[in-house]
C-alpha positions in Angstrom: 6.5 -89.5 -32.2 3.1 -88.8 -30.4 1.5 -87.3 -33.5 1.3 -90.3 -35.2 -0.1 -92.2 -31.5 -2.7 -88.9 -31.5 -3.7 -89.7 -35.1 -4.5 -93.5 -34.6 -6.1 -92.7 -31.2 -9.2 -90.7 -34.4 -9.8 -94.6 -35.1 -10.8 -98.1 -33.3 -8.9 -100.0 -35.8 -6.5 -100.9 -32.3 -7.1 -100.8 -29.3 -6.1 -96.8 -29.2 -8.8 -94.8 -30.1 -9.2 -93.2 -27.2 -9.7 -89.7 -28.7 -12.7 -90.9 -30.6 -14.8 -89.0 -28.1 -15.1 -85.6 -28.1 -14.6 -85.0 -24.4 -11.1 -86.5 -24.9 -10.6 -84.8 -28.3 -11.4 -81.6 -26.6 -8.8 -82.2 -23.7 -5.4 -83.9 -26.2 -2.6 -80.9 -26.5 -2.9 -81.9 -30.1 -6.7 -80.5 -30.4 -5.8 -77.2 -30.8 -3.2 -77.7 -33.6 -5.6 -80.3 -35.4 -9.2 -79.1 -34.8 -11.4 -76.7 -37.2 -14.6 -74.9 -36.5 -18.0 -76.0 -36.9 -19.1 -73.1 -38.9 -22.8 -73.2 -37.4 -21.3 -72.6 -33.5 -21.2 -68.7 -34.7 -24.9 -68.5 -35.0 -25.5 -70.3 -31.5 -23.0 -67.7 -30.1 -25.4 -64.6 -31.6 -28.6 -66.5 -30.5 -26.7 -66.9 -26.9 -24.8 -63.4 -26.8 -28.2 -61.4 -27.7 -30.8 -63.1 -25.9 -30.9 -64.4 -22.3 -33.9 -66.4 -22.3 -33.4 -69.3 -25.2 -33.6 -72.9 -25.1 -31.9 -75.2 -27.8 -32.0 -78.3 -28.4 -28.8 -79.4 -30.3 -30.1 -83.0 -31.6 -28.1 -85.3 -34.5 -26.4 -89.1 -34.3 -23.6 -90.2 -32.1 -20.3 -89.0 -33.9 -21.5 -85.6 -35.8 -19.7 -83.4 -33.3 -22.7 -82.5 -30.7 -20.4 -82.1 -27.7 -17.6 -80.7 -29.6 -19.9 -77.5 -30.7 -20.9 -77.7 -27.3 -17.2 -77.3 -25.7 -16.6 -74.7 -28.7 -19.3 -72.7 -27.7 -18.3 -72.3 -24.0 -14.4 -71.8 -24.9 -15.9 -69.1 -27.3 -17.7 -67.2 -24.5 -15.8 -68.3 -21.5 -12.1 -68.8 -22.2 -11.0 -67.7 -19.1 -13.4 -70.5 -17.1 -12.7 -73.4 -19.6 -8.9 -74.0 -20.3 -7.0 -76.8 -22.5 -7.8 -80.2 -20.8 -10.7 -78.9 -18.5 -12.9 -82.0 -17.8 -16.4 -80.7 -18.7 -19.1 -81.6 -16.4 -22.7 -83.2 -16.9 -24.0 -79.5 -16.5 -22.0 -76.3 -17.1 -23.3 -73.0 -16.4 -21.5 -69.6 -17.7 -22.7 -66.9 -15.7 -21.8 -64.2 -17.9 -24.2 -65.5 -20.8 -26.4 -67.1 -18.2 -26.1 -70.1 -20.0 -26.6 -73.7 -18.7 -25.2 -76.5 -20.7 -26.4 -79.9 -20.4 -23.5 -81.7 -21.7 -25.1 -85.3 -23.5 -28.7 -85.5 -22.1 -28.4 -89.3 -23.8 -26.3 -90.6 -20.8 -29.1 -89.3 -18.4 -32.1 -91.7 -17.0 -35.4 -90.8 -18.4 -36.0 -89.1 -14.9 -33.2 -86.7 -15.0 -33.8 -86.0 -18.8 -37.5 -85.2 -18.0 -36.4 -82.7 -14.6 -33.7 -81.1 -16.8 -36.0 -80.3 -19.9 -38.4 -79.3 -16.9 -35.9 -77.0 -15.4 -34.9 -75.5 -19.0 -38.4 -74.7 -19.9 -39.5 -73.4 -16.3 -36.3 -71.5 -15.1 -34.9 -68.2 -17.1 -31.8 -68.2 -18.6 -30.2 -69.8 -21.5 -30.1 -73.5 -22.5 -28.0 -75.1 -24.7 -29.3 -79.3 -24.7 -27.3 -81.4 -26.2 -28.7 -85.1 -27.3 -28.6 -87.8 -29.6 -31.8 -87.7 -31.3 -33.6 -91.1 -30.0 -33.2 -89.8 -26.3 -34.9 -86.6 -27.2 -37.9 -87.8 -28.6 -38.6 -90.2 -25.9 -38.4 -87.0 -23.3 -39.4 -84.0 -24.5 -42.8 -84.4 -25.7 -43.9 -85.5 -22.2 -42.1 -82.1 -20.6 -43.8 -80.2 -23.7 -47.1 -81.2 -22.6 -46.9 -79.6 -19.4 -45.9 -76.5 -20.8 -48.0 -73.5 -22.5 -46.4 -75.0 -25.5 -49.4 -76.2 -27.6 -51.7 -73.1 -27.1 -51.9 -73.0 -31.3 -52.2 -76.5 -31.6 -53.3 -79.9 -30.3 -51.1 -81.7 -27.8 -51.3 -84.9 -29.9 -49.5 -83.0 -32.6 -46.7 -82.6 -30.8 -44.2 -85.7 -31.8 -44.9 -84.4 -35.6 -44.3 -80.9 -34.8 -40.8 -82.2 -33.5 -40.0 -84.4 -36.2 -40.8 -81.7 -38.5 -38.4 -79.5 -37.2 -35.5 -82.6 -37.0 -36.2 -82.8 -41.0 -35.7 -79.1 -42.2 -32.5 -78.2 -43.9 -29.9 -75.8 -42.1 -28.5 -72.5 -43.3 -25.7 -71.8 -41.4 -25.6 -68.4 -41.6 -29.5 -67.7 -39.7 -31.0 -70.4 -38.2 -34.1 -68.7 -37.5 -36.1 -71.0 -39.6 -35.3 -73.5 -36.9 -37.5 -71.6 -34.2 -40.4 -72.8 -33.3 -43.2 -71.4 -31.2 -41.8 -70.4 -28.1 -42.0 -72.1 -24.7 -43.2 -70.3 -21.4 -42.2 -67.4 -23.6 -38.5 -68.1 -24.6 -37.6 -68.7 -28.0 -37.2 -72.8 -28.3 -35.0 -74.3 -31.1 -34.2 -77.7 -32.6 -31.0 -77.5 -34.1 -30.4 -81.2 -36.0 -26.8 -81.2 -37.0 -27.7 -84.8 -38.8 -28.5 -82.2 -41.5 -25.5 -80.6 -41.6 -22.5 -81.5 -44.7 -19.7 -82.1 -42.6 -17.2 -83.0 -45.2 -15.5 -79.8 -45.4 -15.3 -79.8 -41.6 -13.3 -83.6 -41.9 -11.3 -82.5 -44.9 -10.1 -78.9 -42.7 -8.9 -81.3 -39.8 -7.2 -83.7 -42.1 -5.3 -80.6 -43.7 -4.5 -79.5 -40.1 -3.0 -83.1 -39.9 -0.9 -83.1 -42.6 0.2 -79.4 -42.2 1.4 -80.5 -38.6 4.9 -79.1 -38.1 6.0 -82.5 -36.1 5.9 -84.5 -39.6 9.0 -82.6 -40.5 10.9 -84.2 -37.0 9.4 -87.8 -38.6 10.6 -87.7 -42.2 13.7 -86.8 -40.8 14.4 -89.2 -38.5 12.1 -91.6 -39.8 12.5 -91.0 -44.1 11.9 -95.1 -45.4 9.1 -95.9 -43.1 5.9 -96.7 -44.5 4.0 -94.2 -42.8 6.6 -91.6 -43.8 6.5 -92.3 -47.7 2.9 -92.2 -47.2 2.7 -89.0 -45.8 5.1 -88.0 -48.6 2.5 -88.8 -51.5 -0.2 -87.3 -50.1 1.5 -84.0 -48.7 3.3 -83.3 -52.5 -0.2 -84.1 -54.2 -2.5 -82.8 -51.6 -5.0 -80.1 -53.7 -5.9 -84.0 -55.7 -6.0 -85.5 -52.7 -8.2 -83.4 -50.9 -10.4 -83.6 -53.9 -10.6 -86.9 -54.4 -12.0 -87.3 -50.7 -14.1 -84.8 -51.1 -15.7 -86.3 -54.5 -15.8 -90.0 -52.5 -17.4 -88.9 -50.0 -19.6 -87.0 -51.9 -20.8 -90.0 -53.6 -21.1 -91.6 -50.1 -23.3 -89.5 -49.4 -25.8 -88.9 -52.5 -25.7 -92.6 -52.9 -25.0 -94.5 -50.0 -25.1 -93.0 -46.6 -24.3 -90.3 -45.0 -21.3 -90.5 -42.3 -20.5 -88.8 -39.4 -17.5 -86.6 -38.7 -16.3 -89.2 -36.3 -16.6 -91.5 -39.0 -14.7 -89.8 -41.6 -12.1 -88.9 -39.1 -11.3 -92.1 -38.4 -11.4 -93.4 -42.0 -8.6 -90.6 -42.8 -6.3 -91.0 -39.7 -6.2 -94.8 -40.4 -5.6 -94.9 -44.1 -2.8 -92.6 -43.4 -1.5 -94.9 -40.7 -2.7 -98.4 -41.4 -2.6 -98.7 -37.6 1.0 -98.9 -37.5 2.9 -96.5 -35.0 6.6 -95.3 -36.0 7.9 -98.1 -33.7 5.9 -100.9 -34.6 7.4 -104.0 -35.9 4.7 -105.2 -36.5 3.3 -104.3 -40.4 0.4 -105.4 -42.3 2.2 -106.5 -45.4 2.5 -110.2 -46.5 5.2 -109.5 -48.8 7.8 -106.8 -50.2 5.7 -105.9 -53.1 3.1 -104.4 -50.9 3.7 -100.6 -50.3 1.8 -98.5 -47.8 -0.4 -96.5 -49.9 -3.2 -94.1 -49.3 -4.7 -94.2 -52.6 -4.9 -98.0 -51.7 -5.8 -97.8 -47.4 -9.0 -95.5 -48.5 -10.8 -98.1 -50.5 -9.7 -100.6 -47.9 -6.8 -102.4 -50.0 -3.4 -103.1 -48.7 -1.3 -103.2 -52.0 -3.6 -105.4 -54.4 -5.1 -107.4 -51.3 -8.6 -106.6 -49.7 -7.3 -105.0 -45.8 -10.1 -107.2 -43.9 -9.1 -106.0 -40.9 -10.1 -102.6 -41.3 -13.9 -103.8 -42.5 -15.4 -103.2 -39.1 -15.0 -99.2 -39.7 -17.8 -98.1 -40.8 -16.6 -95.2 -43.7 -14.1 -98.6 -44.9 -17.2 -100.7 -45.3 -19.0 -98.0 -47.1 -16.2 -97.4 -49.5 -15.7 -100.5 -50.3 -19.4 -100.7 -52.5 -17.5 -98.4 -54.7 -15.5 -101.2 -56.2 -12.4 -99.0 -56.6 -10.1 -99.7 -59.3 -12.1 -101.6 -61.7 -12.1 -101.0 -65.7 -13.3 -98.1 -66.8 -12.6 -97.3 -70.3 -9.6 -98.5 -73.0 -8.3 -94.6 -72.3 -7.2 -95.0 -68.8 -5.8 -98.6 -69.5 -3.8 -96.9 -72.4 -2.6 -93.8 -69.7 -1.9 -96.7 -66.9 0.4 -98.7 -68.7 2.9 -96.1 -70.1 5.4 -94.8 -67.9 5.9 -91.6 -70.3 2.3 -90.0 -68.2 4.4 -89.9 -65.3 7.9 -88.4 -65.7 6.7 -85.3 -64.1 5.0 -87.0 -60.9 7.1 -86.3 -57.7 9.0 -89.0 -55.6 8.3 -91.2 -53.8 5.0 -91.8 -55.9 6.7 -91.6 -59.2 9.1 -94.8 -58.2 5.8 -96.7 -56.5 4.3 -96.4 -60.0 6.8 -97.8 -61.7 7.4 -100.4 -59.7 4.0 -101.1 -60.4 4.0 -100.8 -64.0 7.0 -103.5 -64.1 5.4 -105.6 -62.1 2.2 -105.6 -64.0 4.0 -106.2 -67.7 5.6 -109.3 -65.5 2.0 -110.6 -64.1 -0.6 -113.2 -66.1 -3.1 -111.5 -63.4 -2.5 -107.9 -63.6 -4.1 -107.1 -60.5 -1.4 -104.2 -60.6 -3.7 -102.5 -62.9 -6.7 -101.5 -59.9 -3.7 -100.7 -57.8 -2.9 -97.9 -61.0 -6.3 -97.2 -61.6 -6.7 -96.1 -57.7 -3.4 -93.8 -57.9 -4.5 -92.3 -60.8 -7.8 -91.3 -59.1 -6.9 -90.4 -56.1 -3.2 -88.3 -57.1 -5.0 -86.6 -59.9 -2.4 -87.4 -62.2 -4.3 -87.4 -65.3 -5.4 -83.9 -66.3 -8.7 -85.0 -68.0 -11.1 -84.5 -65.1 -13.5 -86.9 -66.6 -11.4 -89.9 -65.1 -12.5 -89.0 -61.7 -16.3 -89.6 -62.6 -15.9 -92.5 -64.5 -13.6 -93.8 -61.0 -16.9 -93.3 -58.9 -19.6 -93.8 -62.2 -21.3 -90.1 -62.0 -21.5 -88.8 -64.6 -22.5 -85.9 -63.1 -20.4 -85.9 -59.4 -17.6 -83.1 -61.0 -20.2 -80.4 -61.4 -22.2 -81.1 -58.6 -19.3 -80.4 -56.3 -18.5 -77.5 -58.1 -21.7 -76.1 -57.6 -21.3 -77.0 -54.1 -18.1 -74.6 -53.5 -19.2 -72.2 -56.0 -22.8 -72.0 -55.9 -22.6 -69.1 -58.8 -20.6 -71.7 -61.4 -24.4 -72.7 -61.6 -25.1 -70.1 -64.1 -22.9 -71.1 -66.7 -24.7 -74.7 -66.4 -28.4 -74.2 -66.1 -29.4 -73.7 -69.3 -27.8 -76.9 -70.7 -28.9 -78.5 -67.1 -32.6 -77.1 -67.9 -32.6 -78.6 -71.3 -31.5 -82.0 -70.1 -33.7 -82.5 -67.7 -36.7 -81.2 -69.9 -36.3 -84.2 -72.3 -35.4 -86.6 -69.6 -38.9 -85.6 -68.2 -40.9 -86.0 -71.8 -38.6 -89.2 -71.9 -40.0 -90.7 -68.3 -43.7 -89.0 -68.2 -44.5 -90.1 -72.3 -41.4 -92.1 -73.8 -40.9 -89.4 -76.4 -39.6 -85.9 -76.4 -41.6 -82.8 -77.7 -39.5 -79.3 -78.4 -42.1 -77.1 -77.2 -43.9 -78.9 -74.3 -43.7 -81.5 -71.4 -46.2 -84.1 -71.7 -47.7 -86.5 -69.8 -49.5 -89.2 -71.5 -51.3 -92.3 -69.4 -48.6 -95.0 -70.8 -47.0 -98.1 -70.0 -45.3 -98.6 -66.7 -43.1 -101.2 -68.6 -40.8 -98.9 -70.8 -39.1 -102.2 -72.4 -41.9 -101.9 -74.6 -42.2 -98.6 -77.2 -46.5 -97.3 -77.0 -47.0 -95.7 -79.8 -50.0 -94.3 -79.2 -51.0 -92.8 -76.1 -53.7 -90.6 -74.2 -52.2 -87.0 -73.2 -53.1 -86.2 -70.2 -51.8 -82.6 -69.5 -49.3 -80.5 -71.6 -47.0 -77.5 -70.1 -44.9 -75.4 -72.2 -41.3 -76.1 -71.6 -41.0 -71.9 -71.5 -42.8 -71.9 -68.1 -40.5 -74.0 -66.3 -37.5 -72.4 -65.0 -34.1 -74.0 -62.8 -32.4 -72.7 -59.8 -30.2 -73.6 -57.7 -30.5 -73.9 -53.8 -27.9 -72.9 -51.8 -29.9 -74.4 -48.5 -29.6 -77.9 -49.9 -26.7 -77.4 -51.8 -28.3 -78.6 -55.4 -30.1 -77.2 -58.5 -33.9 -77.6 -59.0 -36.6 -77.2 -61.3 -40.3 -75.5 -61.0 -42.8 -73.6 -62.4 -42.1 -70.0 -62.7 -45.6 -69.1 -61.4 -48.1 -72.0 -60.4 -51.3 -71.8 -57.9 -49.5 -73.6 -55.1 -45.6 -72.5 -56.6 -43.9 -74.5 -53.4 -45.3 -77.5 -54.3 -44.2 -78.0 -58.2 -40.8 -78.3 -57.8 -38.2 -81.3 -58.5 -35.0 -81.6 -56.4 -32.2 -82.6 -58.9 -29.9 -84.8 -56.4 -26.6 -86.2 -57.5 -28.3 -89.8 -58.9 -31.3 -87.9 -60.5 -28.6 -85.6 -62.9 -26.8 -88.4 -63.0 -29.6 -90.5 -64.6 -31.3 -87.8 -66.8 -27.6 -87.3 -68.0 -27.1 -91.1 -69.1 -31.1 -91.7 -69.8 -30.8 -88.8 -72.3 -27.6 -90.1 -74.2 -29.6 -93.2 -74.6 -28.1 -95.5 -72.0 -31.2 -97.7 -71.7 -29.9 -100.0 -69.0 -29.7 -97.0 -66.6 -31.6 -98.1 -63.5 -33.3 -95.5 -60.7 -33.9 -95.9 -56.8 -37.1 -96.7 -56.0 -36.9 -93.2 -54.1 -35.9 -90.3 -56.8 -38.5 -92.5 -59.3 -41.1 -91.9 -56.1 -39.8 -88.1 -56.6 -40.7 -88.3 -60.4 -44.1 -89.2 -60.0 -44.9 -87.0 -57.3 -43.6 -84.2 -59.5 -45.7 -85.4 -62.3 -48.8 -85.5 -60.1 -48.0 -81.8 -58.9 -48.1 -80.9 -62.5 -51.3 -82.1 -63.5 -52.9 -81.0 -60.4 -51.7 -77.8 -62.0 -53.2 -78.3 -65.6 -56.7 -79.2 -64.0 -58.3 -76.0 -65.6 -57.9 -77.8 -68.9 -61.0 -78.4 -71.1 -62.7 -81.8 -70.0 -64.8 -81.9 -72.9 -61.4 -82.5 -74.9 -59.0 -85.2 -75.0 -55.9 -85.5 -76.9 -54.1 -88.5 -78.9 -50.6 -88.7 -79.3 -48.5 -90.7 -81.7 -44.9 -90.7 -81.3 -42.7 -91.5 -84.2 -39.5 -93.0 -84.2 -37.6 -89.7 -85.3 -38.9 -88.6 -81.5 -41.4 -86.0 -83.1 -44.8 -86.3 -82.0 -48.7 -86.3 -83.7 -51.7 -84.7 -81.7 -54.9 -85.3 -82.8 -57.8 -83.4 -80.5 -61.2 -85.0 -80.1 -64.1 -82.8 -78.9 -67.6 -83.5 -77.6 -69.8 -80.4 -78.6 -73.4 -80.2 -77.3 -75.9 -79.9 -80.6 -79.2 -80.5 -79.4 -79.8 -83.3 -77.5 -76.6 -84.9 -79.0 -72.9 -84.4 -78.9 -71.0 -84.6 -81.5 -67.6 -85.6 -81.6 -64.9 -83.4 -83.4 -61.5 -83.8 -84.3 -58.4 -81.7 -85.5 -54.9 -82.6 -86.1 
């Protein structure tokens, strides 16, 4: 059963995770079964196949698949020269693409980094560099300086120019946007896959996983073991499955932090294992009652027990702030509790449920009842799709992934979208909504207490804003639909943002923001009066807000008469 030993060696849960490195991942006969493409490898094959003179520098954390792309890229142009289980060397050179490969510049001395950049910049040819991103920055501006490099800038400007570069978003289609000036005239790139969504990359392998054709040869042999019935509830419920990931990690990453490939690997392959190989004896249950189940090894539970061995994972430690399986709503207690809402769910989950069900009408705890609440998440059991948001609290998180694999659903959203995030704005900038305009009034930073008078400082008609959606970033946004300086008054509408204009504008007063997206609200409010600064500055404007959410205007004016002014008002 060496597919289940290749699938815990994804992990470090044991003392087997010897594939957890790419250069072994690359070289297991399972790779090829298991593996998917990093979309983004075809563009560094047309930059490589078209040109013979480009450097670039493929940057991002330990774990996002650096070297992998790397390998990819030579098997793509070379397969005759690099074979299953070659053993790739610190540098590769492909004559045919006269491309030189620095396999993982990080595990290089300063010196050799420095001659290599040297050599890359200073020699013709190709270059593809691969290095985490700390390494780089402590190597390349020094080889940059000695290069024709800064000829439209200042050398000082360098490290900024870089970390510019490491910051912008990638399209995976043309990278171009990732060029910067070029180097001893070849084209130079930073490619920083830190800013590449790997999740559909993660949840193609896992398919590949479960799709394997050596899981029928297990269930066969093997059809009582843990890791067999596992396997079974996934496999007959994987579309839910896949989804559920896919909305976790989601959430992981809007909310918490983002994880690496390796990470997410290793979080899958384990809570599809638990560690245990086919012939182990030894299990992680304490008792009978305790089933094997992945609904339960994702959030880092075994059965109703917290799994603190697998803690030290990183992905287990992040999914673990979710609280899964807490109380959501009287609804999904109702659906949990009668075993009617699963007649038509396939074995072996249907008996696992019931077993549960018993067991929690038995129990004065009813800790049986997360346990429920996580299968009914994660199996997608329950049609309404709502119970999925409420699992993770986003309100929000269902569309937003939507839009993610369907940019164009968008549409049918945006005008709702655009009149939510209107009044959330008349909501945050004045404490009061306005049906024609978006105002910003100089008001309380304490909204616990309701000013009912305040001084307007601009006014924008709600009809000149207009909302998008960016397929770059992968989220909607708002802007002006013509403004002086148009890149600079726009909003980004991230996953917590929608998700607290959605709850801020259905009254939900408790609803708390980062310190970060209310950062992004100001700096949005500021862009928009820098844009109203033609107003008249021999007006100002009063506003009263009532507590139907209508609001009063009264307009004082300074007219010149003379010597004197003389102070007008209308409204």
């Amino acid at each position: 059963m060496e597919l289940i030993n290749y699938i815990n060696s994804l992990h470090n849960l044991n003392a087997s995770g010897t594939n957890s490195l790419a250069e072994s991942q690359a070289n297991s006969s399972y790779f090829k079964d298991i593996y998917h493409p990093f979309p983004i490898v075809e563009s560094l094959k047309s930059i490589i196949s078209k040109d013979r003179d480009a450097i670039i520098i493929l940057t991002g954390h330990a774990g996002d698949g650096k070297s992998t792309i790397a390998f990819e890229l030579l098997r793509e142009l070379g397969k005759e020269e690099y074979p299953q289980g070659y053993q790739f060397k610190e540098h590769e050179y492909l004559e045919k693409n006269e491309l030189n490969v620095i396999k993982d510049m990080s595990e290089l001395s300063l010196e050799d980094r420095r001659s290599w950049l040297s050599k890359a910049f200073n020699s013709s040819g190709n270059w593809l560099i691969v290095s985490n991103t700390g390494p780089l920055l402590t190597s390349i501006a020094s080889s940059l300086r000695k290069t024709n490099w800064t000829s439209s800038f200042k050398a000082h400007q360098i490290e900024s120019k870089i970390l510019e570069f490491l910051d912008k978003d990638i399209a995976i289609e043309d990278i171009s946007n990732l060029r910067l000036d070029d180097v001893n005239s070849k084209a130079f790139y930073i490619v920083n896959i830190a800013k590449l969504n790997n999740i559909e990359v993660a949840l193609n392998i896992f398919k590949n996983i479960i799709n394997h054709p050596e899981w029928e040869q297990i269930i066969q042999e093997h059809p009582t073991h843990p890791i067999s019935i596992n396997y079974c509830t996934i496999k007959n419920h994987y579309q839910d499955v896949e989804e559920s990931i896919r909305l976790t990690y989601l959430y992981l990453l809007n909310y918490e932090k983002r994880m690496t490939l390796r990470q997410m690997l290793a979080h899958l392959s384990v809570s599809l294992t638990a560690g245990m190989s086919i012939s182990d004896d030894e299990m992680p249950f304490k008792n009978n009652a305790e089933t094997l189940l992945f609904s339960d090894t994702f959030f880092g539970y075994i059965g109703n027990r917290i799994w603190h061995k697998a803690k030290d994972l990183k992905a287990i430690d992040l999914v673990s702030r979710i609280h899964a399986g807490k109380y959501t709503g009287i609804e999904i207690e109702n659906f949990i509790t009668d075993e009617s809402n699963f007649e038509l769910v396939k074995e072996p989950l249907k008996s696992i449920i019931i077993e549960y069900i018993n067991n929690d009408k038995k129990s004065e705890s009813h800790y049986e009842k997360a346990t429920l609440r996580r299968i009914l998440f994660m199996y997608g059991i329950n049609e309404n799709k709502n119970t999925k948001s409420l699992f993770l609290g986003s309100t929000s998180i269902y569309k937003f992934n939507n839009w993610q694999i369907n940019p164009e659903s968008f549409n049918d959203e945006s005008r709702r979208v655009k009149r939510l995030c209107e009044k959330a704005l008349n909501l945050f900038y004045s404490g009061s909504d306005d049906k024609d305009n978006i105002n910003i009034t100089l008001k309380r930073s304490d909204s616990s207490v309701f000013q009912i008078a305040q001084l307007m400082v601009c006014s924008i008609a709600k009809n000149s804003f207009r909302i998008d959606y960016d397929n770059q970033k992968q989220l909607p946004f708002i802007h002006l639909k013509k403004s002086k300086d148009s890149e600079n008054v726009r909003l980004d509408l991230s996953l917590p943002l929608l998700d607290y204009i959605e709850n801020i504008v259905i009254g939900d007063v408790t609803e708390s923001l980062n310190p970060i997206y209310k950062t992004q609200l100001e700096r949005f409010k500021l862009s928009l009066i820098d844009y109203a600064q033609d107003v008249d500055d021999d007006a100002i404007t009063l506003v009263r807000m009532k507590s139907d959410e209508s609001v009063n205007k009264l307009e004082i004016y300074f007219e010149q008469s003379g010597d004197h002014k003389i102070i007008r008002m209308e409204g």
